[in-house]
C-alpha positions in Angstrom: 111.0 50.1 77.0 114.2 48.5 78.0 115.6 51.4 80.0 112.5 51.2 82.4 112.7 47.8 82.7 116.5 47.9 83.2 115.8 51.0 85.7 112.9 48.6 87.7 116.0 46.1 88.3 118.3 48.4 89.5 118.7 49.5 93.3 116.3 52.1 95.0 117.7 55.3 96.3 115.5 56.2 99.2 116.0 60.0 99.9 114.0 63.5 101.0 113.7 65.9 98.2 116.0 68.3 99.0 118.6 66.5 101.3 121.8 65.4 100.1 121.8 62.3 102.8 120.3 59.2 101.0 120.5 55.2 101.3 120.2 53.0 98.6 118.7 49.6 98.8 120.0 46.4 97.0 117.7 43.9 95.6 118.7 41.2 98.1 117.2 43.9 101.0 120.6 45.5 102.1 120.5 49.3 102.8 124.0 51.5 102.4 123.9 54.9 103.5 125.5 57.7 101.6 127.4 59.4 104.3 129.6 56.5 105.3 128.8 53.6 102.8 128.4 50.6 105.6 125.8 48.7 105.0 122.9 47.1 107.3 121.9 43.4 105.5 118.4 41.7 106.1 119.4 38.4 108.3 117.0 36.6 109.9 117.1 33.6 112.5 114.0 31.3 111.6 113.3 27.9 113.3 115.9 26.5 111.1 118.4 28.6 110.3 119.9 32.0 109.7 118.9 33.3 106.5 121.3 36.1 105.1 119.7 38.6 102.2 122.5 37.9 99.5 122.4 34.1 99.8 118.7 33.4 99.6 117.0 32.4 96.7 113.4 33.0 98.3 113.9 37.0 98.3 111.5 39.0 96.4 111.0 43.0 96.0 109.2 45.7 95.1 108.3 49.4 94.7 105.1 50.3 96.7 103.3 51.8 93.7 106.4 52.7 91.9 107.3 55.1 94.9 110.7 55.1 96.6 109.1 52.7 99.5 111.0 49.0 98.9 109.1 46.0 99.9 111.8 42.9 100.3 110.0 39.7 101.4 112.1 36.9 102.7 111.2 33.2 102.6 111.1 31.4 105.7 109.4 28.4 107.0 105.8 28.4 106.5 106.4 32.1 105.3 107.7 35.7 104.9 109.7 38.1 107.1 109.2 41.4 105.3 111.3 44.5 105.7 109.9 48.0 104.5 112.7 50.6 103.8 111.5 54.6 103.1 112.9 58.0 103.8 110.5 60.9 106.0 111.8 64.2 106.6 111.1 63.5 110.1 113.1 65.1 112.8 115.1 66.3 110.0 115.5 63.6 108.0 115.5 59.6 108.5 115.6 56.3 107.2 112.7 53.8 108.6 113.1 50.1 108.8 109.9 48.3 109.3 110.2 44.6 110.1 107.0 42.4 109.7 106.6 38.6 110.4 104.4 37.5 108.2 105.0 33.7 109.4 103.0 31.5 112.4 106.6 31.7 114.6 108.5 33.6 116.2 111.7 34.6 114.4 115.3 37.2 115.5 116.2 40.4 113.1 120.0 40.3 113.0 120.9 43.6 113.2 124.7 44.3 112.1 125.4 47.6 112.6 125.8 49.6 116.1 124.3 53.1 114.7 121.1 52.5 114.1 118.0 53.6 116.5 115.7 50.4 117.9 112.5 50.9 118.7 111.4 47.7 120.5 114.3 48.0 123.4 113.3 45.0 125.2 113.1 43.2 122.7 116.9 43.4 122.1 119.2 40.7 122.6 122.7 38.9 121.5 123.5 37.3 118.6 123.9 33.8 118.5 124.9 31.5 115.9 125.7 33.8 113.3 128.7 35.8 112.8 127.5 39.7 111.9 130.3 41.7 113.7 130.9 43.0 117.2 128.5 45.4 117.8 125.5 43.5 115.9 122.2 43.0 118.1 119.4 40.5 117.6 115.9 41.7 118.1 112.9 39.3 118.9 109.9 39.7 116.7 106.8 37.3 117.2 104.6 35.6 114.7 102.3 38.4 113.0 104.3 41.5 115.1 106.2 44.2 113.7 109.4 46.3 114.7 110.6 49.4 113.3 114.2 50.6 113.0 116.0 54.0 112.1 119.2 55.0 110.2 120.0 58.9 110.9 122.5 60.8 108.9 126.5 60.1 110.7 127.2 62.3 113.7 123.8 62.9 114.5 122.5 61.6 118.0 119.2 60.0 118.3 116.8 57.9 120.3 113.3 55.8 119.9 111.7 59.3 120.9 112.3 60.1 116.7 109.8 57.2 116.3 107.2 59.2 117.9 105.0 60.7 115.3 107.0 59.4 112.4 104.9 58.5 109.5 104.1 55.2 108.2 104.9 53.3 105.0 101.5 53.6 103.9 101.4 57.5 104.4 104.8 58.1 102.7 103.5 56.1 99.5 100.4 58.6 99.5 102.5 61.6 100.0 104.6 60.3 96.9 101.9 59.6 94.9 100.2 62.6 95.3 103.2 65.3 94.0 104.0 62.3 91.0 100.8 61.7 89.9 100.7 66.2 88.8 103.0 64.7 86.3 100.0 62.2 84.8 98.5 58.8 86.3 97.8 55.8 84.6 96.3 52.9 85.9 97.0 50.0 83.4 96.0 46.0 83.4 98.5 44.1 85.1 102.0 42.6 83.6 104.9 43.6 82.2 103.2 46.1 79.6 101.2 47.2 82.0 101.2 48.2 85.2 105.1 47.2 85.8 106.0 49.8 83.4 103.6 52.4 84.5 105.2 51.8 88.0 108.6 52.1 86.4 107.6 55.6 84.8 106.2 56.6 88.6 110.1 55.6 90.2 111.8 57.4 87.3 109.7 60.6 88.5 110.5 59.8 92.0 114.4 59.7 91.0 114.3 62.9 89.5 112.7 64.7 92.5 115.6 63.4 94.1 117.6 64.9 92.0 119.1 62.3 89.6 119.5 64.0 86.5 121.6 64.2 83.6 124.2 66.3 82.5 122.4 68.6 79.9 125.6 69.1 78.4 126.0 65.3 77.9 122.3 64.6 76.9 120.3 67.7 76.6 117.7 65.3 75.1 116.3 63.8 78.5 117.6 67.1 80.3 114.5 69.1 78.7 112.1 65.6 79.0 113.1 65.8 82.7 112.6 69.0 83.6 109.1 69.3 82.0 108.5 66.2 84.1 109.2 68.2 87.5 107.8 71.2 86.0 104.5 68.4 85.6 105.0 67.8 89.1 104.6 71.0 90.4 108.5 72.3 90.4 108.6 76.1 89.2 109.6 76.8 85.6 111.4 80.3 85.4 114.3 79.1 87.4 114.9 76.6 84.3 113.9 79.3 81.3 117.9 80.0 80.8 119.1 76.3 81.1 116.4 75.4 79.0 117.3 77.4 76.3 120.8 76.3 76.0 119.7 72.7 75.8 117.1 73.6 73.0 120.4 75.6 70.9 122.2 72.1 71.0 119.4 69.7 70.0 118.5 72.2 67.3 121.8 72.5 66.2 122.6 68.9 66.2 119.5 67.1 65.2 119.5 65.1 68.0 117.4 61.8 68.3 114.2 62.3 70.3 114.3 66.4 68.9 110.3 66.7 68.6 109.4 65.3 72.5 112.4 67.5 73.6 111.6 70.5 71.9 107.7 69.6 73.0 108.7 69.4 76.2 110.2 72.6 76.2 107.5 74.5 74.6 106.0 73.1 77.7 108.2 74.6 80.5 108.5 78.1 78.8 104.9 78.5 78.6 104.5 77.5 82.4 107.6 80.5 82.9 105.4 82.7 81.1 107.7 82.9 78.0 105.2 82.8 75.6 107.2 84.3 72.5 110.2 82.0 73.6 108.1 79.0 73.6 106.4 80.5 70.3 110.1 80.5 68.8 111.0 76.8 70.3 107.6 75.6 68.7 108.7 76.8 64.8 112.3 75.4 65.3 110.5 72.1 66.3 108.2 72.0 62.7 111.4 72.9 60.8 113.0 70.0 62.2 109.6 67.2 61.9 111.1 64.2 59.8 115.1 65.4 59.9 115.7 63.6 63.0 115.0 59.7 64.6 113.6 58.6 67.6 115.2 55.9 69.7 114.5 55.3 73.4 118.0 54.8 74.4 117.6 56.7 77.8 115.2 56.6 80.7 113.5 59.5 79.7 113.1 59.4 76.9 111.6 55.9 77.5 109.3 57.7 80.0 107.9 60.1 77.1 107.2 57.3 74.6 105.5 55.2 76.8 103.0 57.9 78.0 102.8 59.2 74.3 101.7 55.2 73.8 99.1 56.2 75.5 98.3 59.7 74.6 100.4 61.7 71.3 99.9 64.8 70.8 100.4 65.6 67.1 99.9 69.5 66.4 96.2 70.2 68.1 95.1 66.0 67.8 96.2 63.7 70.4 96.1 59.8 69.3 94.8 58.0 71.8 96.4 54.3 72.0 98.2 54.8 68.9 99.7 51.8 68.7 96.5 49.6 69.7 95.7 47.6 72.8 98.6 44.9 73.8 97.3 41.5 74.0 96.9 41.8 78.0 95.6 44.8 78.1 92.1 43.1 75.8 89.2 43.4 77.8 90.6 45.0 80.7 90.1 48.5 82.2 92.5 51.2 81.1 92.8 54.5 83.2 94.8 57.5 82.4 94.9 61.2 83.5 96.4 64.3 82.8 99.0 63.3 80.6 100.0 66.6 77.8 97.6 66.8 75.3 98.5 70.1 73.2 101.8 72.5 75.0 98.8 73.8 77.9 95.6 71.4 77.5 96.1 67.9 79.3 93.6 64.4 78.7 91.9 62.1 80.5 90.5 59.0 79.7 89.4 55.9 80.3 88.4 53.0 78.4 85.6 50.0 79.6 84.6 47.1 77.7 80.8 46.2 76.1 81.1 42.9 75.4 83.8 42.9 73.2 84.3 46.4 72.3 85.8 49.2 73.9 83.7 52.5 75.1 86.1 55.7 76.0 85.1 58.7 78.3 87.5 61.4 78.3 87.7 64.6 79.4 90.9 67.5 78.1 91.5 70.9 80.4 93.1 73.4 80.2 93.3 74.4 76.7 91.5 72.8 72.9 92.8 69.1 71.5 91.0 66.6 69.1 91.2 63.0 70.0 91.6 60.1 67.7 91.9 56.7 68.0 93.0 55.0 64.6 94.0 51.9 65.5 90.8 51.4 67.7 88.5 52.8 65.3 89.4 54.8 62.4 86.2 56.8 61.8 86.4 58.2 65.2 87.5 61.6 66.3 86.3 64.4 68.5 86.9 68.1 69.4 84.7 67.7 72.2 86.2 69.0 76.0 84.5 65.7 77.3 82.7 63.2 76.1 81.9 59.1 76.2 81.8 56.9 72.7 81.6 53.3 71.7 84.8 52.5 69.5 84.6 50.4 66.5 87.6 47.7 68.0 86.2 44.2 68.7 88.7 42.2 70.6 89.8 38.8 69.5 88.6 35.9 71.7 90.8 33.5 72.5 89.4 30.3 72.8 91.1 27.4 75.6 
């Protein structure tokens, strides 16, 4: 899983699908725009000081939801200015830069850059006490208020009338969510097995919408895992039937590491292009090649695919549910996961809830025929059933303080 932990600590491209203008968004809050690369830092005048993004230790961040909407909280007296950063299509496409102060006094925005579109006008004044270049602005933002700010791609002229009717944070995350979670959702007990990875699958999705892929003639590998993950998401297949086919030829050829998901994933994509005796054909190369090749999750995507087949593994028509048992932190907690690929068409859902110390499942599979087994839960359970509910054999340790 260290690729999507690596990827969780890396900056956040914030982007529209189909747009090539983007910014990208350090973990110390500062946002640099693709078209010119200058960059607008999170400074903040507090009752005791200017506090500057890069140089303070009390800056924390995160994902909303996994989703390409970054959360950086900054420590002040008695508590937090936080700045939200997302991307909306909006008048054609902008950045929005949502200021909150989550503190009992008032406190300035240092605002070091002359492009950028203010909202609260009067509000604006000069800088003092802080050196953030000639045409930086302060803005004044009371205890518990919130200001909004805009980046728009270079050469482009606008004013606070692209505010109006520009969404909020809350409904870009949903709009997000709704295309990545086609692709499979999971809801998983809290931590760094948990839901910080499951958020870290959700951002991988998101950066692939966005278009960062890899060269399929560097890795065709994740090429063919990434695809069938936008093709999950609702992206049409036949544009990819050709391009797909020429990654399958290499990984075939060369035995590559990961083979089986790739050429999985493939059977997937064909069959959603309606090329059913192609994806026949990429389905008998893949059980010629079971056992002749490894498995190492040594890219994002492939780190993707094992961690949902953790969850759900499709093995011929049997999927194994939580094959490789329930982490330590995920005992006694609720477990929720749906539509990830249970056969090349069918899809499961499930979810698990605790009696006492055992586990009870309920899951449902569409769209095609899989059996479900759970061997390290309970070895004398399986189940061609389309849906269903059972009481698993498991009984989780208790651990006495």
């Amino acid at each position: 899983m260290e690729p999507l932990r690596q990827f969780l600590a890396s900056p956040v491209t914030i982007g529209v699908t189909g747009m090539s203008w983007w910014a990208e968004i350090a973990t110390d809050g500062s946002i640099v725009t693709s078209d010119d690369e200058r960059t607008l830092g999170f400074h903040v005048a507090a009752e005791d000081r200017w506090h500057h993004g890069p140089q303070e230790s009390g800056v924390r961040q995160v994902r909303r939801d996994g989703v390409p909407v970054v959360e950086t909280r900054m420590r002040v007296p008695n508590g937090d200015i936080v700045q939200t950063v997302f991307a909306t299509a909006h008048r054609g496409g902008m950045v929005i830069i949502d200021f909150y102060n989550d503190s009992p006094v008032p406190v300035a925005i240092g605002i070091d850059r002359g492009d950028v579109v203010i909202d609260s006008v009067a509000a604006v004044g000069s800088v003092a006490g802080a050196d953030l270049g000639s045409d930086a602005v302060a803005i004044s933002l009371g205890h518990h208020t919130s200001t909004r700010v805009a980046l728009v791609p270079r050469g482009v002229s606008a004013d606070r009338s692209w505010f109006d009717g520009a969404p909020t944070a809350d409904a870009v995350v949903a709009g997000w969510k709704t295309i990545v979670d086609r692709a499979g959702r999971m809801e998983l007990p809290p931590g760094v097995s948990g839901s910080s990875i499951s958020d870290a699958v959700v951002g991988a999705r998101c950066a692939w919408l966005l278009g960062e892929l890899v060269d399929a003639n560097d890795d065709p590998v994740s090429a063919l895992l990434e695809w069938d993950q936008l093709c999950r998401m609702g992206e049409r297949a036949e544009p990819l039937v050709d391009d797909v086919a020429h990654a399958v030829e290499r990984v075939a050829r060369k035995h590559l590491s990961g083979a089986s998901m790739a050429l999985s994933a493939a059977e997937r994509i064909l069959l959603k292009a309606e090329e059913s005796r192609a994806a026949s054909d990429v389905r008998e190369i893949g059980e010629r090649l079971v056992g002749t090749t490894s498995l190492r999750s040594d890219s994002l995507a492939t780190a993707v695919r094992t961690f949902e087949e953790r969850l759900a593994a499709p093995n011929g028509g049997t999927v194994e549910i939580l094959g490789e048992g329930l982490p330590n932190d995920w005992s006694l907690q609720p477990i929720e996961v749906f539509h990830l690929p249970a056969t090349a068409m069918a899809t499961v859902s499930y979810a698990v809830r605790w009696h006492g110390l055992r586990p009870a499942i309920v899951w449902e599979v569409e769209g095609g025929e899989a059996a479900l087994c759970a061997p390290a839960l309970d070895a004398n359970w399986s189940s061609s059933d389309a849906k269903g509910e059972t009481l698993l054999a498991h009984t989780a340790e208790v651990v006495e303080t």
